[in-house]
N, C-alpha and C positions, 0 to 999 in steps of 0.2 A: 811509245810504249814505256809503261812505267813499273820498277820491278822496287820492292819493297826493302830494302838492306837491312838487318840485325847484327849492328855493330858487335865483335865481338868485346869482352871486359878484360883489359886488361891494367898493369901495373899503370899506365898514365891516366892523368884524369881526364882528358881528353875521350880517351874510351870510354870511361866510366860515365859520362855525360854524355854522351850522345849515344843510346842506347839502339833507336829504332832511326833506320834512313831510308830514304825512295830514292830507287834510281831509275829516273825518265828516256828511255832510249828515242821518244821522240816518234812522233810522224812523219813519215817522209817528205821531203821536200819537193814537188813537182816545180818545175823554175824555168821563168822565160830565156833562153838563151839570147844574148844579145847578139849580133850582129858582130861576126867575127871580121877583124883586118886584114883583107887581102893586100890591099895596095893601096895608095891614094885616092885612085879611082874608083873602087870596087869594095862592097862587102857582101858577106854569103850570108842568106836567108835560107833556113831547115823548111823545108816543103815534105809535105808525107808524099811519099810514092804511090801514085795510083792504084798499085796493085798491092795493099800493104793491106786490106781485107782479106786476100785470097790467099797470103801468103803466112796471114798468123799475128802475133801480138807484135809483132816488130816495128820500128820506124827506119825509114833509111835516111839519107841527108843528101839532098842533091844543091847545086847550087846556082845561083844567077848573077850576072856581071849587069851592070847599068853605070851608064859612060858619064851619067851627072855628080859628081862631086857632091852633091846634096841629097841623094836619093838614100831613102835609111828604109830596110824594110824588114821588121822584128816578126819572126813565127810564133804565135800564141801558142806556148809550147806546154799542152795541159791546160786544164783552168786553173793553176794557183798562178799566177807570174809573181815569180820570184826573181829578181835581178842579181843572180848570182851566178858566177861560171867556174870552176874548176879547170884550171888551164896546165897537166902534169906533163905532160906528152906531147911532140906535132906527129900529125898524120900529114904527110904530103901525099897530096892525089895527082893524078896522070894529068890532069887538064890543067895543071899548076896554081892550084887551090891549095889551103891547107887547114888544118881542121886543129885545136888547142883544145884539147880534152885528155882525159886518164883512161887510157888502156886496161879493162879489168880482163879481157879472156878476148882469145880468138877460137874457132875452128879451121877447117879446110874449108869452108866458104867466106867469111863471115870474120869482123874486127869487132867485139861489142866495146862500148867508152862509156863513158861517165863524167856528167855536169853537173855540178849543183844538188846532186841524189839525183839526176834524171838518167836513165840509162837508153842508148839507139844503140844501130848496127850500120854499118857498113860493109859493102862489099868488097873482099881482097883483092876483085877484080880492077878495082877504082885505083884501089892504093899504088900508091909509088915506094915509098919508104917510111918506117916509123924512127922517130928520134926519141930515144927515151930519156926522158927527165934526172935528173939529179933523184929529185924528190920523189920519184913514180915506185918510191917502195912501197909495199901493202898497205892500204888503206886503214888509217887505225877506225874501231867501230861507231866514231863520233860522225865520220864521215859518209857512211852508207847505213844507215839506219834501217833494219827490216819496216815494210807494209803492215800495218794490223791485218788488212782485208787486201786479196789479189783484186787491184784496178789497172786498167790498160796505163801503160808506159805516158802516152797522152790519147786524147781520142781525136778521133780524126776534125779536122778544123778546115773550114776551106780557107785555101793558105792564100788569095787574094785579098780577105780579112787583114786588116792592119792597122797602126794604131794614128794615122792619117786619116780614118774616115769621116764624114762630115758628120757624123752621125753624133761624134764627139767633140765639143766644143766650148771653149774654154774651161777646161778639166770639167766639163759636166756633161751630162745626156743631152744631148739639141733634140727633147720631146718634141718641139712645134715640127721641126724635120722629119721625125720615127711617125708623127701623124699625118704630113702630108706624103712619106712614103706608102701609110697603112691606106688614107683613103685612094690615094690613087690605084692602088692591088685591087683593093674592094671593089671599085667601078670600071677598073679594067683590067684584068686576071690576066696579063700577057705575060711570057714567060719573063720578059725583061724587067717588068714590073715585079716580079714575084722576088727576082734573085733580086732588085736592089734592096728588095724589102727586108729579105733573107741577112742580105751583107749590111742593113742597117741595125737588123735587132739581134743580129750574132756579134757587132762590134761592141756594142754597148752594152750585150750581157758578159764579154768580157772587158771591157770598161771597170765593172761592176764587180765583177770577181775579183780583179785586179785592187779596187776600193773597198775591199773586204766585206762587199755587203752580197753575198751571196744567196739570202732570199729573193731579193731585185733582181740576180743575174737568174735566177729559176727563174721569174714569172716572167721573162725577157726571151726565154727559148719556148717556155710555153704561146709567148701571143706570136712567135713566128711559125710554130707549129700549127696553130689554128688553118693560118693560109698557105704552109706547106706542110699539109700533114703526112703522116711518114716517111721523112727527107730522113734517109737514114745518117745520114754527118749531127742534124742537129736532136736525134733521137739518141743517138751515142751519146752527147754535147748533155742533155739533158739528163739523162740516166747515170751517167758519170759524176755528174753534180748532187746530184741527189743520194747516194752511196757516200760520195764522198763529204758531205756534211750529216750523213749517217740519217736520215727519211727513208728507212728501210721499209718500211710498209707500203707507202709512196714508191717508191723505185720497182719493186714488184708489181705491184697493179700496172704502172708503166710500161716497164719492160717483158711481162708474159706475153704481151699479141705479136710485139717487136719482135722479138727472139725467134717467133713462130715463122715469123715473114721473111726472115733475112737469117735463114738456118743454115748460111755457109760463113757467117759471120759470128767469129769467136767470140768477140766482145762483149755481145749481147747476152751470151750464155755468162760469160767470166760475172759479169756484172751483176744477170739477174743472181746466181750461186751466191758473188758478195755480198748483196741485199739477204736473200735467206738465211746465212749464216751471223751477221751482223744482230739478228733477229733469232738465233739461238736456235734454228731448225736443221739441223744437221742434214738430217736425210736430202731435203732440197738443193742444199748446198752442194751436195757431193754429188749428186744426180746432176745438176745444172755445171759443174767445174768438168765432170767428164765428157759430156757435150760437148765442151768449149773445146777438151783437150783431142774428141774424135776428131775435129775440124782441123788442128794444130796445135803441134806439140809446144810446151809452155814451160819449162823446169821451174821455174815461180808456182805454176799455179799446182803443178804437180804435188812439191811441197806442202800447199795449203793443202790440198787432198788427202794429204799422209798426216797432215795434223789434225784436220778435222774429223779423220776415221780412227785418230788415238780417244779421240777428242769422246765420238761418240761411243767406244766400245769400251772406255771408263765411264763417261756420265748420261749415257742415252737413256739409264732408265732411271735417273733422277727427278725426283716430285717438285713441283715449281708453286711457288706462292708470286703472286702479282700484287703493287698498287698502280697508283696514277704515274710514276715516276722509275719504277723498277720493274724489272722482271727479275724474282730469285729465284736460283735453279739448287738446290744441296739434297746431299745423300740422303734418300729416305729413314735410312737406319742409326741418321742422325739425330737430334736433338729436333722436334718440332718446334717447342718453343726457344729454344735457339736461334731458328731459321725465322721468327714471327720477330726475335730481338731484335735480330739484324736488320730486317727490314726495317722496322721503327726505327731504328739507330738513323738510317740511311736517311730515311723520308724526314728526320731533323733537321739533318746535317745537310741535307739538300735546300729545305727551306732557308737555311742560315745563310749558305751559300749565294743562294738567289740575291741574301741582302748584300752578304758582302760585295758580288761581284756584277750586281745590274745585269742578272744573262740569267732564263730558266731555258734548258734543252726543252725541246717539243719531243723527241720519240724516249719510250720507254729506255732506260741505260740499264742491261744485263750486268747481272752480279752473280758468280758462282762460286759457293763455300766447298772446300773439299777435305777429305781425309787428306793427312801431309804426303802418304806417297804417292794418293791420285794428282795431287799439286804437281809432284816431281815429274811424276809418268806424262804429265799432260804438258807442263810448260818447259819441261827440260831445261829449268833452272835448277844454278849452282845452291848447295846447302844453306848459304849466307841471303839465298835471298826469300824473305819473310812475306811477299803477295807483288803482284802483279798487273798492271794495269796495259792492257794491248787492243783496249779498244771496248773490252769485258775486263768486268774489273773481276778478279781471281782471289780468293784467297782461301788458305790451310786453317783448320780448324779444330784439327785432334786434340783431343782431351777438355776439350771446353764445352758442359753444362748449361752455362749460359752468358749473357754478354760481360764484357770486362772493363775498363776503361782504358785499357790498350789496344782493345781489340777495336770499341769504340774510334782510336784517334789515329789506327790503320787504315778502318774504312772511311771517315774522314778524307785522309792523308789521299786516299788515290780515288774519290770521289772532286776531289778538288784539281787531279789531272785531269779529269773528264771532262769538268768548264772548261778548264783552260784552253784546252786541245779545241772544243768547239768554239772557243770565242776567238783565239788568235787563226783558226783555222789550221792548227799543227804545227802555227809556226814561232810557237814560244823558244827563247834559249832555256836549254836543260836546267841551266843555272839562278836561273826565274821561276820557273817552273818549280822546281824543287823547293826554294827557297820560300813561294807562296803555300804548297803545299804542307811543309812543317809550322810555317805559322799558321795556317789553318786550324792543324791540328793541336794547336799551342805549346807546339816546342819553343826554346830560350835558348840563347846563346849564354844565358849569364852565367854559368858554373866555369864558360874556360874563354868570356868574352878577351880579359887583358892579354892571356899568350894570344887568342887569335888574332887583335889585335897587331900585337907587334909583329908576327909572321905576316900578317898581310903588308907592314910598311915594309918589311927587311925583304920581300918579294920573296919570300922561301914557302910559296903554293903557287899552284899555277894562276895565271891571271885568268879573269872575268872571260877577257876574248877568247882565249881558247878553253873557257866550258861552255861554250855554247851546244856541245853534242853530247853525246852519251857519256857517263865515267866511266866504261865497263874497262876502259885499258889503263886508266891510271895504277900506279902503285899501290898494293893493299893500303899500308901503313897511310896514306893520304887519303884515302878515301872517306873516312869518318870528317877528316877536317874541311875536305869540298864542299861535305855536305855544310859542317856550319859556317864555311864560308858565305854559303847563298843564301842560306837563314839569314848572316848580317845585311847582307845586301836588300832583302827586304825587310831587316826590323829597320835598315837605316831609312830607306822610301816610305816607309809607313810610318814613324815618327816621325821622320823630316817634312815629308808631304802630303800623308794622310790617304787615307784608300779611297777616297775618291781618285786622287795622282795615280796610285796602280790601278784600279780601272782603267782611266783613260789610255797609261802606258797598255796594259790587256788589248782593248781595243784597236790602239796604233798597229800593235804589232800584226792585225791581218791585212794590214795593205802595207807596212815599212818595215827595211830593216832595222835590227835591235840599234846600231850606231844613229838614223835617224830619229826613233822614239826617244833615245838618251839625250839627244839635245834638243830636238824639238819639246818634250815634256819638262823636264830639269834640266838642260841648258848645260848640259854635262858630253863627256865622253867616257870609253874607257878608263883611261890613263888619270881622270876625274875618279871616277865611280871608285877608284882602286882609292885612291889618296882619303875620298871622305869616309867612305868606310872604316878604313884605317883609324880615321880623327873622330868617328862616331866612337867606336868600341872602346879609345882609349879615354874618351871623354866620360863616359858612359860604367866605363868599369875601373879605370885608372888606369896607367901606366906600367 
């Protein structure tokens, strides 16, 4: 989610220069859990609990011991795998297991945690004791990023799936394998045939997911659904993919017969609501989210339902202009030709985009102009922040006639979180993100490059590593300077490397973390990235 900053102006020239900022709170991270340390012998593997349809959007964790010293068995946990764990807390269980995660809430049934931005529940019944962490104080907002769209926690995955199957083979797809599993289904349809068929092209469309290429992992749930059509795991499997790289039109056609068939299953309803709403149809959305919520209660999705009925009883009878590229939705009693600017602004700045960044989204990207207090009413952001980007890009428009060129290098600015987000697959650091975003929009570090400069050698900002999430909890007074810190960080890759380099980096980052892209790309780290920066700006602007 990306929210627009309006630095304010004050006595330093730091303020005075960096006028307009974006603040990216990010897509949530869904993330493979690895394989927790029990003992020498033994690791745990998260299995969905069978009855985790009937029971609601939850996951539980149950676990398995295997006596071979070599036996490693990872849960496709969602389809992003993200190799990240958040270890704040131990949860000791009764069967003398233990579980390394962040305790966010319990009730009287019910432990929920948090890994990586992925959130499950356990039952207090399981537990033994909790040991809480040094560090298990509240989570600052870098660390649990809200959803754009409510999507299930993970979708159900059949957990014999692993990343040992044959199907995968020297990190690549073994197609001669997925063909001699397909002709064998084809000529002899036995059940055993079908599920190895099933466990072949479920492996390899998360394979695929995992290697950032997530059209390949759709068309990989689609040719298993041919020969198991309506298997509801890999109907979930595919509907969830498709919402979630935002084929909201697609996801709907999909999931209406699905939801019909398996109307004791939440998700379908959650899912098909995401797709409608993604698609700027309110009414569907809210119709389709109460569905989900008659089945089982959801405070996630409830929420979206209370945003999406602010949502619609400010702009439901708003007049919409279409191209090839956007849908714009803004106040009728606004400006017509206004709302004709913006678009052309947009359909520019989109073509530019394409060049710059070798990526065109496929489904229309909703834009919504507002008067400044329907802005306020609807995103329930603070004064300071100037537009919005949570998946629809939002922004405030009172007093303005016609287009401006600030207005211009707003819509820009969080048009260019919209690639990004689709290209990395949500998984850019903020501070990337940000940084590509203002040079997009041709902001310059050069009015306060020499202090920022020396403040990034003297370490007196935070470092790189830890912007990688949202700035919502940094210090006011820092906040202007985060921003041009990430600006340098990509005027230095784009001088130093050239956008072809950030492309490639773009791209890495939907199968690696930011540490591997940094060295695999430029042959850097951190603790690097920190030093040339530094040696760039003082180069560049003086001492």
């Amino acid at each position: 989610m990306g929210e627009r900053f309006n630095g304010r102006r004050d006595n330093a020239a730091r303020g005075r220069a960096l006028r307009v900022f974006s603040l990216t709170c990010g897509r949530p991270k869904l993330v493979l859990l690895k394989p927790l340390a029990l003992n020498s012998t033994a690791r745990a593997a998260l299995l969905y609990d069978a009855n985790r349809m009937a029971e609601g959007l939850e996951f539980r964790v149950r676990f398995a011991r295997r006596k071979s010293a070599g036996w490693n068995l990872s849960l496709w946990f969602g389809l992003l795998l993200f190799p990240s764990l958040l270890a704040a807390d131990v949860i000791y269980l009764k069967n003398g297991n233990k579980i390394d995660a962040q305790v966010i809430k319990e009730d009287d049934k019910q432990i929920f945690l948090e890994s990586g931005g992925g959130e499950f529940a356990i039952s207090k019944s399981s537990v033994d004791r909790v040991e809480k962490s040094d560090a298990s104080a509240p989570a600052p907002a870098t660390a649990r990023p809200n959803r754009d769209i409510p999507l299930p926690l993970a979708p159900p995955v059949d957990s014999t799936v692993d990343s040992a199957s044959p199907a995968i083979h020297n990190d690549a797809v073994d197609e001669t394998y997925l063909a001699r599993l397909t002709d064998e289904a084809a000529t002899h349809p036995t059940p055993d045939n079908l599920h190895k068929l099933k466990q072949g092209l479920q492996a390899a469309a998360l394979f695929l997911m995992r290697k950032g290429q997530p059209d390949a992992s759709i068309a990989k749930y689609r040719e298993a659904l041919k020969y198991m059509p309506h298997d509801q795991a890999l109907d979930l499997a595919l509907g969830y993919l498709l919402c979630k790289q935002e084929h909201y039109s697609e996801a709907v056609d999909f999931l209406l017969p699905e939801a019909d068939r398996y109307p004791r299953a939440p998700d379908f309803r959650l899912l098909l609501g995401s797709a409608f709403y993604g698609m700027e149809d309110l009414d569907q959305a809210i119709a389709q989210w109460n569905k989900a919520l008659a089945v089982a209660d959801n405070p996630q999705l409830r929420d979206a339902v209370a945003k999406a009925e602010r949502e619609r009883e400010v702009s439901g009878g708003y007049a919409e202009i279409r191209s090839e590229h956007f849908l714009l939705r803004y106040d009728g009693q606004q400006n017509d030709r206004l709302s004709a600017e913006i678009l052309n602004s947009l359909d520019g700045s989109f073509q530019d985009l394409v060049l710059d960044l070798d990526y065109t989204p496929s489904d229309p990207i909703v834009v919504i102009v507002y008067p400044n207090q329907a802005f306020r009413d609807i995103t329930r952001m603070p004064s300071w922040v100037g537009a919005l980007n949570d998946g629809k890009i939002r922004v405030p428009v009172s007093g303005l006639a016609q287009m401006t060129p600030k207005l211009a290098q707003i819509l820009r600015h969080e048009l260019t979180h919209s690639f990004v987000r689709l290209i990395t697959l949500g998984r850019c650091p903020v501070w990337f993100n940000e940084g590509l975003a203002q040079l997009e929009e041709g902001a310059s570090t050069a009015t306060l490059g020499s202090q920022l400069g020396r403040d990034i050698a003297a370490g007196s900002l935070p470092l790189y590593s830890s912007l990688e999430g949202p700035f919502v909890n940094l210090p006011a007074d820092q906040v202007p300077l985060v921003y041009a810190k990430s600006l340098a960080a990509l005027e230095y890759l784009r001088d130093g490397f050239g956008m072809g380099e950030i492309r490639k980096m773009l791209q890495s980052m939907s199968s690696e973390d930011i540490g591997t892209v940094l060295q695999d790309e430029i042959r850097s780290d951190y603790p690097g990235l920190e030093q040339d920066v530094a040696n760039f700006l003082v180069k560049k602007y003086g001492p």
